[in-house]
C-alpha positions in Angstrom: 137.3 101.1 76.9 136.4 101.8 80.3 133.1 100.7 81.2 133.7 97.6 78.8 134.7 94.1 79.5 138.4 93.1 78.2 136.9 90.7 76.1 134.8 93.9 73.9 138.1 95.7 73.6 138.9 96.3 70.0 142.3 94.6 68.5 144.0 94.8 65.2 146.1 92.4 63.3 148.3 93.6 60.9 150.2 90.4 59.7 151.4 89.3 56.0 151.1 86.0 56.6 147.1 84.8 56.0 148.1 81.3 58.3 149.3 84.0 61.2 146.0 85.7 61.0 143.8 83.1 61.0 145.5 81.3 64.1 145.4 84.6 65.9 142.0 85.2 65.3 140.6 81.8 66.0 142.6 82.1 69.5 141.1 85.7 70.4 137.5 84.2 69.1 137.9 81.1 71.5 138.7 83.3 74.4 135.5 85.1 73.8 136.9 88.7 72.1 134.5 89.6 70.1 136.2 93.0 68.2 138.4 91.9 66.0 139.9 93.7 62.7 142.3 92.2 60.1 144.5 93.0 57.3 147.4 91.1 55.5 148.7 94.3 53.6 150.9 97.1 55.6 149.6 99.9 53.3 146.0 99.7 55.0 147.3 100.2 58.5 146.9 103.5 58.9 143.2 103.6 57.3 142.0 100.8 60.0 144.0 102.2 62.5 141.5 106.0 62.3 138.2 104.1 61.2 138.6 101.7 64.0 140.5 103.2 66.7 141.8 99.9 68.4 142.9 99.6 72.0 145.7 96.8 70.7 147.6 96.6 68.1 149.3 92.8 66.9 152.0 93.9 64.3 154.2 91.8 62.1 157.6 93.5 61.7 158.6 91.8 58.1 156.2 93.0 55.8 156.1 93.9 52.2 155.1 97.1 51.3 155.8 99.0 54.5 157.6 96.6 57.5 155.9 97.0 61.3 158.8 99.8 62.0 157.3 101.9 59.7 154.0 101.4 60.6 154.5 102.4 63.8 156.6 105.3 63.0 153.5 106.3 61.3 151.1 105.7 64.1 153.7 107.9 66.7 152.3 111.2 64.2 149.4 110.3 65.0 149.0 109.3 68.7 148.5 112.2 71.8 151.4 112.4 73.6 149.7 111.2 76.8 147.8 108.1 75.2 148.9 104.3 75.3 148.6 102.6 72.8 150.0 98.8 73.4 151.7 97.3 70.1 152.2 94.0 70.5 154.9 92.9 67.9 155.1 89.4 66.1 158.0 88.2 65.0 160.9 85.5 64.4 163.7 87.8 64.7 164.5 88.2 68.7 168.0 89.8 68.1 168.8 92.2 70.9 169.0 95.1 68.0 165.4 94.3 67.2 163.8 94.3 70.0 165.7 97.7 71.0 164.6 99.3 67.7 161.0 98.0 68.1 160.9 99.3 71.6 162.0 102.6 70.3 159.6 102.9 67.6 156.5 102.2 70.3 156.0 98.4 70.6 155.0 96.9 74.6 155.8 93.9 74.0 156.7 90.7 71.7 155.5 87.5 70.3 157.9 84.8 68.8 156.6 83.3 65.9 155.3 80.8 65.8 152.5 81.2 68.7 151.9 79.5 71.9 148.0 80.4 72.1 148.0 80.8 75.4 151.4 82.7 75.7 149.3 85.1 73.3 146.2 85.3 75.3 148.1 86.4 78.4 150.0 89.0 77.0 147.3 90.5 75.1 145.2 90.1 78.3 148.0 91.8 80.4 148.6 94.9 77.6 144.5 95.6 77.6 144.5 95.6 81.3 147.5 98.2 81.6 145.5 100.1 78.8 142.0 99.9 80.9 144.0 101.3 84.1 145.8 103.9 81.7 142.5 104.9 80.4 140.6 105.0 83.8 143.6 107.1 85.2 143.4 109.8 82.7 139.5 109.9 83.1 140.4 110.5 86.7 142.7 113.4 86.2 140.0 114.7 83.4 137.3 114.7 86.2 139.9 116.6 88.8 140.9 118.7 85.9 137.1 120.1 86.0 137.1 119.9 89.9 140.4 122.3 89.7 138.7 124.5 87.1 135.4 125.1 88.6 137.2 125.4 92.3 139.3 128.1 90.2 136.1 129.8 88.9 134.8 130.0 92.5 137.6 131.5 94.1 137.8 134.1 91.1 134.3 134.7 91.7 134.6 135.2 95.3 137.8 137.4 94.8 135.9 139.5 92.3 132.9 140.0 94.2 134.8 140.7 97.4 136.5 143.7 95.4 133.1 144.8 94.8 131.9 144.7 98.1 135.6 146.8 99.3 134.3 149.2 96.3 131.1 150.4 97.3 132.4 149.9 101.6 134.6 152.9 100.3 131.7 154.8 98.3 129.0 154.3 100.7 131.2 157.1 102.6 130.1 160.1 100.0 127.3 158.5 97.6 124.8 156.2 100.0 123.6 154.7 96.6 127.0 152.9 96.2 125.9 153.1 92.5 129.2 155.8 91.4 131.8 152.5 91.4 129.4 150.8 89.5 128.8 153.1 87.1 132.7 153.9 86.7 133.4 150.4 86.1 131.2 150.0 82.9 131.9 153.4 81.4 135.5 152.8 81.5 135.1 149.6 80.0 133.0 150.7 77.4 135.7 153.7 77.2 138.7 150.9 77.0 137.1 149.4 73.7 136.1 152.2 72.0 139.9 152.7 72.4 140.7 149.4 71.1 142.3 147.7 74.0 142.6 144.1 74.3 139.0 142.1 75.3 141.2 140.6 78.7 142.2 144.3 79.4 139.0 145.9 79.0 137.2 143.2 81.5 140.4 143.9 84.1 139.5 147.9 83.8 135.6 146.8 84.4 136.7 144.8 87.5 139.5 147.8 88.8 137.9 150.7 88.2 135.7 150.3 90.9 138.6 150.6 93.4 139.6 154.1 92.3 138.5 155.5 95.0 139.0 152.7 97.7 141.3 155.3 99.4 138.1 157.4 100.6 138.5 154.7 103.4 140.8 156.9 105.5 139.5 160.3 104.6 137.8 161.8 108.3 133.8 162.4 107.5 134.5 166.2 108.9 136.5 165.8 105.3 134.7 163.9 103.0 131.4 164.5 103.7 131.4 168.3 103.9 128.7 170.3 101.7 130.9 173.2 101.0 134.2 173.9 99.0 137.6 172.9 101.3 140.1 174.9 102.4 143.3 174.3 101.1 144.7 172.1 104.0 141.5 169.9 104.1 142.1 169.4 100.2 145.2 168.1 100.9 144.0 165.6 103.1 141.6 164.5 100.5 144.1 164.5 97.6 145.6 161.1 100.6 142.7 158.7 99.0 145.1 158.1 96.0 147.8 157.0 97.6 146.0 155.7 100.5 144.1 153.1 98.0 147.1 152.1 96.4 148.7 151.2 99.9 145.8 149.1 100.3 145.6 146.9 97.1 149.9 147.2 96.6 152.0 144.0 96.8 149.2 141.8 95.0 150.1 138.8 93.0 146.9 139.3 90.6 146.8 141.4 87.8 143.0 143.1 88.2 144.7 144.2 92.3 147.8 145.3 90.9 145.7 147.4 87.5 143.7 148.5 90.6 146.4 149.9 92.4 147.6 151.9 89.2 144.3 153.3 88.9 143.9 154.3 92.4 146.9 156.0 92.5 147.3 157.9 88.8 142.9 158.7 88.4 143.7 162.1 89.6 146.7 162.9 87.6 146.2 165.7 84.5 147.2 166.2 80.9 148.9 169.2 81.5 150.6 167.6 85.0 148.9 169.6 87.6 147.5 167.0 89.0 148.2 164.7 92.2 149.5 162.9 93.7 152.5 162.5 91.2 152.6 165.3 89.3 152.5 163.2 86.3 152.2 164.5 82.5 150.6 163.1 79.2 151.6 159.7 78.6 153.6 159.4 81.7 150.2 158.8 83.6 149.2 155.3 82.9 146.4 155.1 79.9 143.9 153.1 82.6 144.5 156.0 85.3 143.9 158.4 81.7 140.6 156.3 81.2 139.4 156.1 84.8 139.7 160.4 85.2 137.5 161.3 82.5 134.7 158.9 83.5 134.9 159.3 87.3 135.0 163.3 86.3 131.6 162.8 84.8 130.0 160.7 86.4 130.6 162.8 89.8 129.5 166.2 87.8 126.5 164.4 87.0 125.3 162.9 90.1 124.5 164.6 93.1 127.4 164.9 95.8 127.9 166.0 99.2 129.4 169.0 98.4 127.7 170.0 94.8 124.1 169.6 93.0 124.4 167.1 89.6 125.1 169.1 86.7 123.0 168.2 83.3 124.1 165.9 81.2 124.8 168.7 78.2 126.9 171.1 80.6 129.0 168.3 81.9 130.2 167.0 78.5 131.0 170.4 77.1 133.2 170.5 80.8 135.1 167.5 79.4 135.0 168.8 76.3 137.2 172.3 77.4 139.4 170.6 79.6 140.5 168.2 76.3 144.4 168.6 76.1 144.1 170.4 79.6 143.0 168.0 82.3 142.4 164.9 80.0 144.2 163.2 77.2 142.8 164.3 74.1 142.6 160.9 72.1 140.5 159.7 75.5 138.3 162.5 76.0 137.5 161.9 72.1 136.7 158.2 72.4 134.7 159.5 75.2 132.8 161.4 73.4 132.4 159.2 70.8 130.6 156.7 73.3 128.3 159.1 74.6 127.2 160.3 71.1 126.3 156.5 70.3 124.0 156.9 73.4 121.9 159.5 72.3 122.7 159.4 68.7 123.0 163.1 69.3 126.6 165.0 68.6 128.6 166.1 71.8 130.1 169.9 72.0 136.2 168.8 83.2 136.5 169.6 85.9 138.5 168.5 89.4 136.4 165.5 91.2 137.2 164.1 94.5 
């Protein structure tokens, strides 16, 4: 309807009476409406109503077959809860109890039978009008709607690619390819589904696991940058990233900074509970923080790192594969290895990263 003139707006007339119809029509013809539809039998109502989809309905309550309260109980199953739909009733019966039930069941407004044409014409004008502005209204709120949702997508790109960035700021420290987050990101999503989780939970792990080791942010370079092993207290120091990066991304409403946080903070946790910073054992460490170890494990043994040479590929799966049930969890390190056998098409056979 919007777009239109009033006067292309399409009305039906449901009326019993042939005389009732034919005055109405002539009257909406003579104003210059030029969408008119007609029927003198209840029972075809509904059928007009869905092959014509009018913006105005003219409705005689006393009719055979099924009366106007019927039909427009039948019309409210149909109708969006949001829509208007103007239902003009005709009728001789202006009895307070009427016109409260036929304002309950969905009529606007009413004509007294018989007419005044131009009593008709005005109210018909008036309830198209108030369907127009209805019309142009929800339009309105469609088109902010999209405005809202692709604002929305923005922002969630811009959070998203901000995490990035703090991701690779932090891995830029020990690995000047800034490639390692990357990389840990889509191996433990590939990891989450070959482990059946959820599609929303396996794209939160791609977007989180970047951030396991935001923490490297307040390690000294005398520390995490050395070439050789560390002495016990400077491994200490280092063992800080974990709960260093999940001081930084704690306290978030969002649910890939809070998956982040749990991932910083448990991604160095063992199987057997010898790990840190917790201490935690078996399923006690969060499946994601599970996940995250055994990929960050290998991808660290297999790249080069300040303070080691990259292993090959073969000698750093049969690593994963001894610590199964020792450092890792078995059911992970065997979806794991399931992954990397669909790489090469080859059959597969850990150790501490920082």
């Amino acid at each position: 309807m919007p777009g239109t003139t009033l006067q292309e707006s399409r009305i039906l007339i449901i009326d019993d009476q042939h005389a009732n119809v034919r005055v109405l029509e002539f009257a909406l013809q003579r104003a210059g409406y030029t969408n008119i539809k007609t029927t003198t039998d209840s029972r075809e109502a509904l059928p007009l109503f869905l092959e014509y989809q009018p913006d105005l309905i003219l409705l005689d309550l006393l009719m055979p077959y099924m009366d106007g309260f019927e039909v427009m109980q039948q019309l409210n199953l149909l109708l969006p809860p949001d829509s208007y739909l103007p239902i003009l009733v005709l009728t001789a019966d202006i009895t307070p109890d009427v016109k409260r039930r036929a304002l309950a069941s969905g009529a606007k407004d009413f004509l007294v039978k018989p007419f005044d044409a131009m009593e008709v014409l005005l109210r018909i004008h008036n309830l198209l009008e108030t369907r127009s502005l209805h019309l142009q209204l929800q339009n309105q709120n469609k088109t902010l709607e999209k405005k809202v949702q692709a604002r929305t997508e923005e922002l969630a790109e811009a959070q998203i690619e901000i995490i990035q960035r703090l991701a690779q700021a932090a891995e830029f420290r020990d690995d000047d390819t800034g490639h390692h987050t990357q990389r840990v990101g889509e191996m433990a999503a590939r990891l989450a589904a070959a482990l059946q989780l959820p599609d929303k939970q396996i794209e939160l792990i791609r977007r989180a696991a970047p951030l396991h080791d935001v923490g490297k942010i307040g390690i000294p370079d005398s520390i995490l940058l050395k070439p050789g092993k560390h002495t016990l207290e400077e491994f200490e120091q280092m063992k800080a990233h974990t709960t260093i990066g999940a001081r930084i991304l704690s306290g978030s409403r969002f649910s890939l900074l809070r998956l982040a946080e749990k991932i910083a903070l448990t991604h160095h946790e063992r199987w057997d509970g010898t790990g840190y910073p917790l201490g935690l054992t078996r399923d006690d460490i969060p499946l994601v923080g599970r996940v995250v170890a055994v990929v960050d494990v290998y991808d660290a043994l297999t790249h080069k790192r300040p303070y080691k040479s990259p292993w090959p590929e073969a000698e750093a799966l049969a690593e994963i594969e001894r610590e199964r049930g020792v450092q890792f969890d078995p059911q992970v390190v065997d979806a794991f290895l399931r992954v990397m056998e669909d790489d090469t098409g080859e059959p597969t056979a850990l150790a501490q990263s920082y």
